[in-house]
C-alpha positions in Angstrom: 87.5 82.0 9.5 87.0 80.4 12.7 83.3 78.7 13.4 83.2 80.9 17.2 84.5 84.5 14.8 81.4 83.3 12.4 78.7 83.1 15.1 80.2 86.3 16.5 79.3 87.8 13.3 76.2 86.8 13.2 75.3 87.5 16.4 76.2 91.0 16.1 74.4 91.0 13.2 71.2 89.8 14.3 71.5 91.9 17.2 71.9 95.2 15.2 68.4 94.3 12.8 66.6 93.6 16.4 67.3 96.8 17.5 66.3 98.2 14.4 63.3 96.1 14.3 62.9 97.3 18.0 63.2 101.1 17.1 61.5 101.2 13.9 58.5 98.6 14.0 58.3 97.2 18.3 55.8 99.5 19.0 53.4 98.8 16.0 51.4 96.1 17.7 47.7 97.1 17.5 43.7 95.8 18.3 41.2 98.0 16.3 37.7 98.4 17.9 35.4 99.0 15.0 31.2 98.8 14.2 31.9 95.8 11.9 33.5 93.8 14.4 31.4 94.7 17.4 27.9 96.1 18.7 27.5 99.2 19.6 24.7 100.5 21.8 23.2 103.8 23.2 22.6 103.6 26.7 20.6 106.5 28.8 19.4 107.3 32.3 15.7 106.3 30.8 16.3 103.0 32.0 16.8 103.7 35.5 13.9 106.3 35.6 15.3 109.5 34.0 14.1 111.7 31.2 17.3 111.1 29.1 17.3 110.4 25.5 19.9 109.2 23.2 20.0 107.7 19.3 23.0 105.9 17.6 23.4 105.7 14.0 26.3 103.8 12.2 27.5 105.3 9.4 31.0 104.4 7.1 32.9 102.9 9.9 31.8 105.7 12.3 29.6 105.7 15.6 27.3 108.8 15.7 25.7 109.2 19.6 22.9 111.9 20.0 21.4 112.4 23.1 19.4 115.0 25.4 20.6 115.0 28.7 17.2 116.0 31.3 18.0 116.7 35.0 13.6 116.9 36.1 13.9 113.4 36.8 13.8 111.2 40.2 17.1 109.7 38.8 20.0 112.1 40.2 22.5 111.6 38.2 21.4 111.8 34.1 23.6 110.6 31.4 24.2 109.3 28.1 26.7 106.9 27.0 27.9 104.6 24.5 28.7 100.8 25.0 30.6 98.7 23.0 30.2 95.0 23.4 33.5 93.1 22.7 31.6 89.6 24.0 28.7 88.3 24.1 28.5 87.3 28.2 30.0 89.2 30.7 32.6 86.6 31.6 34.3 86.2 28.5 36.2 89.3 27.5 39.6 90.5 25.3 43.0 90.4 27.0 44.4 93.9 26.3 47.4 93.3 29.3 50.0 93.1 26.3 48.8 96.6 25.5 49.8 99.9 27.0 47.9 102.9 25.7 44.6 103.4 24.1 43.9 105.6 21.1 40.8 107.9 21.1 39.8 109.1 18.1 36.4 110.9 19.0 34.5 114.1 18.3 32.9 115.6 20.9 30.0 118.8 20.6 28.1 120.0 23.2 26.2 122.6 24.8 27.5 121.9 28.3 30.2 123.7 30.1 31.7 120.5 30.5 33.3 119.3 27.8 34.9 115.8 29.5 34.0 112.5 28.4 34.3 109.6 30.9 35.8 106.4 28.8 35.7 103.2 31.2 37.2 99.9 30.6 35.1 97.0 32.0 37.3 93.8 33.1 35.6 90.9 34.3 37.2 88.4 36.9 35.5 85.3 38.6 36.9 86.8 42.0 34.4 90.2 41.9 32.3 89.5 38.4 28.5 88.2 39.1 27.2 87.2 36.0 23.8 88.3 36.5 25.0 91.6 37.8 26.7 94.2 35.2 28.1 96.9 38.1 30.4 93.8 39.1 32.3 94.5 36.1 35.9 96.6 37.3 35.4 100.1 36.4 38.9 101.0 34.9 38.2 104.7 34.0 39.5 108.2 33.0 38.0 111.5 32.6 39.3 113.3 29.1 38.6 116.5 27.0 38.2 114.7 23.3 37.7 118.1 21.4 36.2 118.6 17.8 38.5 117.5 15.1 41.4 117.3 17.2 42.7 113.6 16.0 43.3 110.5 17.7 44.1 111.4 21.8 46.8 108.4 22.9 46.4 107.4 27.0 48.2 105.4 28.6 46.4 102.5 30.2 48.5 102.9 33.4 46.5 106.2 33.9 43.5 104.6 34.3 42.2 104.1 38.0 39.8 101.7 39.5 36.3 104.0 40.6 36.4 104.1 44.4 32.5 103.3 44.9 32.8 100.5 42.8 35.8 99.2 45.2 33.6 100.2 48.5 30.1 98.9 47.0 31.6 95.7 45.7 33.2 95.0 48.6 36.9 94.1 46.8 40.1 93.1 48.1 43.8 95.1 47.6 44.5 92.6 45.6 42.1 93.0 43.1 42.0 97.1 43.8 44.2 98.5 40.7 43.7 98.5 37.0 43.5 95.4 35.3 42.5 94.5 31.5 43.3 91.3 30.8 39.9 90.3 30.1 37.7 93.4 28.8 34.1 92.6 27.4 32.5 96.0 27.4 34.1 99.8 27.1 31.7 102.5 27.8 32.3 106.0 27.0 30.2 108.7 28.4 29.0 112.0 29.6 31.4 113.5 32.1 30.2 113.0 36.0 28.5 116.4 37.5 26.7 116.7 34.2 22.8 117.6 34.7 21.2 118.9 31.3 22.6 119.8 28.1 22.7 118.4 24.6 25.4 116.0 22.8 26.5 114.7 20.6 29.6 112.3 20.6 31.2 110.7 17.1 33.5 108.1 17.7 36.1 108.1 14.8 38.3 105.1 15.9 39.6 103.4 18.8 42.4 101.8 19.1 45.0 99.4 21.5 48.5 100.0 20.8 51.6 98.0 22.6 55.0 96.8 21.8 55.5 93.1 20.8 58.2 92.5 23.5 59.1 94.4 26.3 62.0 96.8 25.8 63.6 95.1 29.5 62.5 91.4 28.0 64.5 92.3 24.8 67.6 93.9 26.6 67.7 91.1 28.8 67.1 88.1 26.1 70.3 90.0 24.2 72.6 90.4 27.4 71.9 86.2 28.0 72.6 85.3 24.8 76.1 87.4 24.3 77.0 86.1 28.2 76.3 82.3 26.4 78.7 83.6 23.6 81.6 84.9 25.7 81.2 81.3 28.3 81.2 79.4 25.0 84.3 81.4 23.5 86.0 80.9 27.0 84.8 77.4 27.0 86.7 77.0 23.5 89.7 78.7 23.8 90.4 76.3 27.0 89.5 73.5 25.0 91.5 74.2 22.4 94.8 75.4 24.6 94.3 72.2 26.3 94.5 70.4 22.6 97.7 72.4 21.8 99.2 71.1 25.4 98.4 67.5 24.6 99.8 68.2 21.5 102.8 69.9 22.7 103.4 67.0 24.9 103.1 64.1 22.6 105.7 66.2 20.3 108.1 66.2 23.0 107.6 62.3 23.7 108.0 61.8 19.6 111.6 63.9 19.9 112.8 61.9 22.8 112.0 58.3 21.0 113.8 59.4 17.9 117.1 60.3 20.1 117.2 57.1 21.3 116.3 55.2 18.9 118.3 56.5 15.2 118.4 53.5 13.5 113.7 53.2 13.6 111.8 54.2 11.4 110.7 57.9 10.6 108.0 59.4 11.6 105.0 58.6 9.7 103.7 62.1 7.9 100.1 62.4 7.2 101.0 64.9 4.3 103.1 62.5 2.1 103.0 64.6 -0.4 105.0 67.2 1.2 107.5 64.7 2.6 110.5 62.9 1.1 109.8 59.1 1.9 113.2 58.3 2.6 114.1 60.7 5.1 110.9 62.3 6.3 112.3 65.8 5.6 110.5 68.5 3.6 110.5 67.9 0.1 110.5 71.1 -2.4 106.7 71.2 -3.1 105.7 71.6 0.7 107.8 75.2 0.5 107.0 76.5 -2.9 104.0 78.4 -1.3 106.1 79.7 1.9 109.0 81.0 -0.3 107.0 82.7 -2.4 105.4 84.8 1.0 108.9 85.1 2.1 110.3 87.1 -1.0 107.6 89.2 -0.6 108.4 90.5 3.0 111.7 90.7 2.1 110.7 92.5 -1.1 108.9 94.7 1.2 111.2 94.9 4.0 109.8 93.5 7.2 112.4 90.9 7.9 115.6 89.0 6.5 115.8 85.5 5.3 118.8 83.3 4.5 119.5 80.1 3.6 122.4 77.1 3.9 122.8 74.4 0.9 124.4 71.7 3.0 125.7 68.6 1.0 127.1 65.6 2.7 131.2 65.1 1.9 131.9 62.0 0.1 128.7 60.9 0.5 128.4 58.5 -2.9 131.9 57.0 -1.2 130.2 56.1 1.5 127.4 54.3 -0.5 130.0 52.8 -2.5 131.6 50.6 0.5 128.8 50.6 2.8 125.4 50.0 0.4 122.5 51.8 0.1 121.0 50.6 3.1 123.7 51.8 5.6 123.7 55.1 2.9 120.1 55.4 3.5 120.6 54.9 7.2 122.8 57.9 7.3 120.3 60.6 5.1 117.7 59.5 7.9 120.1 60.3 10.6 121.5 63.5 8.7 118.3 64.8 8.9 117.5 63.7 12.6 120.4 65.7 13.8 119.8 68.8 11.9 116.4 69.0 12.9 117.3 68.6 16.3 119.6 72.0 16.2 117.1 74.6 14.4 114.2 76.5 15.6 110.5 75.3 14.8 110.2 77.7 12.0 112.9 76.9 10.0 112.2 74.7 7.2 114.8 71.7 6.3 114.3 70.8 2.9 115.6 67.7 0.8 116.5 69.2 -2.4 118.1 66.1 -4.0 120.1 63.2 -3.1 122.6 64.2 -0.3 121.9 67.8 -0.8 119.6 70.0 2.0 118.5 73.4 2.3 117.6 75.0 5.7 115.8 78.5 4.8 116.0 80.7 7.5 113.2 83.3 8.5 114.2 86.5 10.4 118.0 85.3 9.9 120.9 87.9 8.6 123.7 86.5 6.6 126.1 87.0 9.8 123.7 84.7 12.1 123.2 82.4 9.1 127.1 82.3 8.8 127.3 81.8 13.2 124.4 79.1 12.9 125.9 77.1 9.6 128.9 76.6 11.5 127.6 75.3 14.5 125.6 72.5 12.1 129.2 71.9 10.2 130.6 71.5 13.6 127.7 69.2 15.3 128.0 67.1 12.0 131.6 66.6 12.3 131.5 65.8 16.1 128.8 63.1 15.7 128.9 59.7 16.0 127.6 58.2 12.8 125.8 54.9 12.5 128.4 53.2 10.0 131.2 54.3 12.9 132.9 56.3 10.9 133.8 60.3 10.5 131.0 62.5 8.6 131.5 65.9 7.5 129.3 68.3 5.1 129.9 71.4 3.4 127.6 74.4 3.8 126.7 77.6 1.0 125.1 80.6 3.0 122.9 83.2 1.3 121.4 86.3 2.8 118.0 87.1 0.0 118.4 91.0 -1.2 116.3 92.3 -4.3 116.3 89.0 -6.0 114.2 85.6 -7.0 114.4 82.7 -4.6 115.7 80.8 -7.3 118.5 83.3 -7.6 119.3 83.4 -3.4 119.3 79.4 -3.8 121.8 79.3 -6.9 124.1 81.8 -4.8 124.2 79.5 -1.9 124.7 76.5 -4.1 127.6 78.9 -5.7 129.1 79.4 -2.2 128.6 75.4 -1.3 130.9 74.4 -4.3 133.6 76.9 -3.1 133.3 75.3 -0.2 134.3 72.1 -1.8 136.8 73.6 -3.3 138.4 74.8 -0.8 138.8 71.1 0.9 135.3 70.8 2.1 133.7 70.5 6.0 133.6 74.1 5.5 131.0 77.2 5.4 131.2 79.7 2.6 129.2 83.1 2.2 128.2 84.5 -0.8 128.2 87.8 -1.2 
């Protein structure tokens, strides 16, 4: 498999658990507000001149607020509330901006016909916070009916709105106008606004933040860049690598010409020696062993045809006897550089011994084998040979049916020595 198919794989694969991930677990990212970790307070009008009174009392995890609510007072507007402290100044607070709802767990009796709590989120910032003055704190707050034993209520932080008197009173710019909690150090939650007299009491369950730990648009987008980088690198690649086969193509070409001119040089230097006979640079019988066995099998199961010519080279050992070996070895070099020049790439030319070849034809019927053997008989005949003297070869044709390969290439071999026979530089077809 192909390194750029493996990264594919694995890209689609980590993509798929991400959106898993993303579905299943994204949304699980949460900051719990509990007595243990922080102080919580009761807070009342008395402070400000009222008659209000209020109690806390901290009991297994929980936050119980009691508190009488008195309107015969100078103080016009009474109240009770609870603060939690998340700091311990008013400057340094908790970033909840990675967070986009708040959980409200929160029991709520009373004898008011009001049943609305007021829950504000206090966010300091040096550009409207005064740290010796706690109304410069933003008031991020909403106005909720929390119920009795009605669970956890889940609001959305972008609900929340800034308290207009606070904007007017502390004199802030549009910029700093809408909802920010990036740096919270108190929450408050109290008795709804118009209240006047009544009694509370307000348990507070749990409170939690709850937000994703990446953006559903961040993820999307992170995916989209890195398949784009995948498809520019595959492009990228497959240039590269068309480019290679070019060159390639090219130098092949240059290799074909040199060898025309030049029949007498060396052979071409194979890196698979093992594959190659050393005299001639042909195929030797090991390099196809593999290949056959793949072509009886699509023969076997009918997708093409495949035939083959057993060539052998006429009076060949007459030839070493008056010229040598050297001028004998001379020709087998040059035997092989003309057939190879007059079959397709895929055929396979084979040395099978001494002067005898095999070319094994894929997707070849015994009649073409039979047009295509004759032509090499006659190209052999018409060529000038390096000793100067006439060369002619006989050729066995074979057509593979429900058979071995070794039985196709004894049938060929069959029709080559009827071809001798019969006077040789001819083509015979077995049947």
């Amino acid at each position: 498999m192909r390194s750029i198919q493996k990264i594919t794989i694995g890209i689609v694969i980590v993509t798929l658990i991400i959106l898993v991930w993303y579905h299943f677990r994204a949304n699980t990212k949460t900051y719990t507000v509990t007595p243990d970790k922080f102080h919580f307070a009761n807070i009342d009008d008395s402070s400000k001149g009222g008659l209000s009174s209020s109690a806390i009392e901290i009991k297994d995890g929980k936050a119980y607020l009691t508190c009488s609510v008195v309107k015969e007072s100078d103080y016009p507007w009474p109240y009770c509330e609870l603060e939690i402290s998340l700091s311990d100044n008013l400057i340094q607070g908790i970033d909840f901006s990675d967070y986009n709802k708040i959980s409200l767990d929160i029991d709520y009796t009373t004898t008011h016909a009001n049943k609305r709590l007021r829950v504000y989120i206090r966010n300091s910032n040096p550009a409207y916070t005064r740290i010796d003055e706690r109304t410069s704190l933003k008031f991020n707050g909403i106005e909720y009916p929390p119920g009795f034993g009605d669970g956890a209520t889940a609001i959305t932080l972008d609900t929340f709105q800034v308290l207009t008197w606070w904007i007017a009173d502390n004199d802030v710019s549009i910029e700093h106008a809408s909802p920010d909690f990036s740096n919270v150090p108190i929450i408050e939650i109290a008795t709804a606004s118009g209240v006047t007299e009544g009694e509370f009491e307000i348990v507070v369950n749990s409170i939690e933040f709850q937000g994703v730990w990446i953006e559903e648009s961040t993820m999307l987008k992170g995916l989209l860049y890195t398949w784009l980088l995948l498809i520019i690198g595959f492009i990228l690649y497959e240039q590269a690598k068309l480019h290679r086969r070019l060159k390639q193509s090219h130098k092949r070409a240059a290799r074909l010409f040199k060898l025309n001119q030049n029949l007498n040089e060396k052979n071409i230097e194979f890196s698979e020696l093992a594959n190659r006979d050393p005299l001639t640079g042909a195929l030797n019988r090991n390099a196809v062993q593999d290949w056959l066995k793949k072509m009886a099998q699509q023969v076997r199961w009918g997708n093409q045809n495949f035939s083959a010519l057993f060539i052998d080279i006429d009076h060949f050992k007459n030839v070493n006897d008056k010229y040598g070996h050297q001028v004998g070895d001379d020709i087998l070099r040059e035997f092989v550089l003309v057939i190879s020049t007059h079959i397709r790439s895929n055929d396979f030319l084979v040395r099978w011994g001494g002067e005898e070849f095999i070319v094994f034809f894929p997707e070849t019927n015994g009649q073409q084998a039979m047009s295509r053997a004759e032509t090499l008989r006659a190209t052999i005949a018409a060529h000038h040979w390096c000793h100067n003297k006439p060369l002619t070869c006989s050729i066995g044709v074979a057509q593979m049916g429900e058979e071995r390969i070794t039985e196709m290439i004894a049938r060929a071999d069959e029709a080559l020595y009827k071809a001798k026979g019969r006077g040789r530089n001819q083509v015979v077809c077995s049947q």
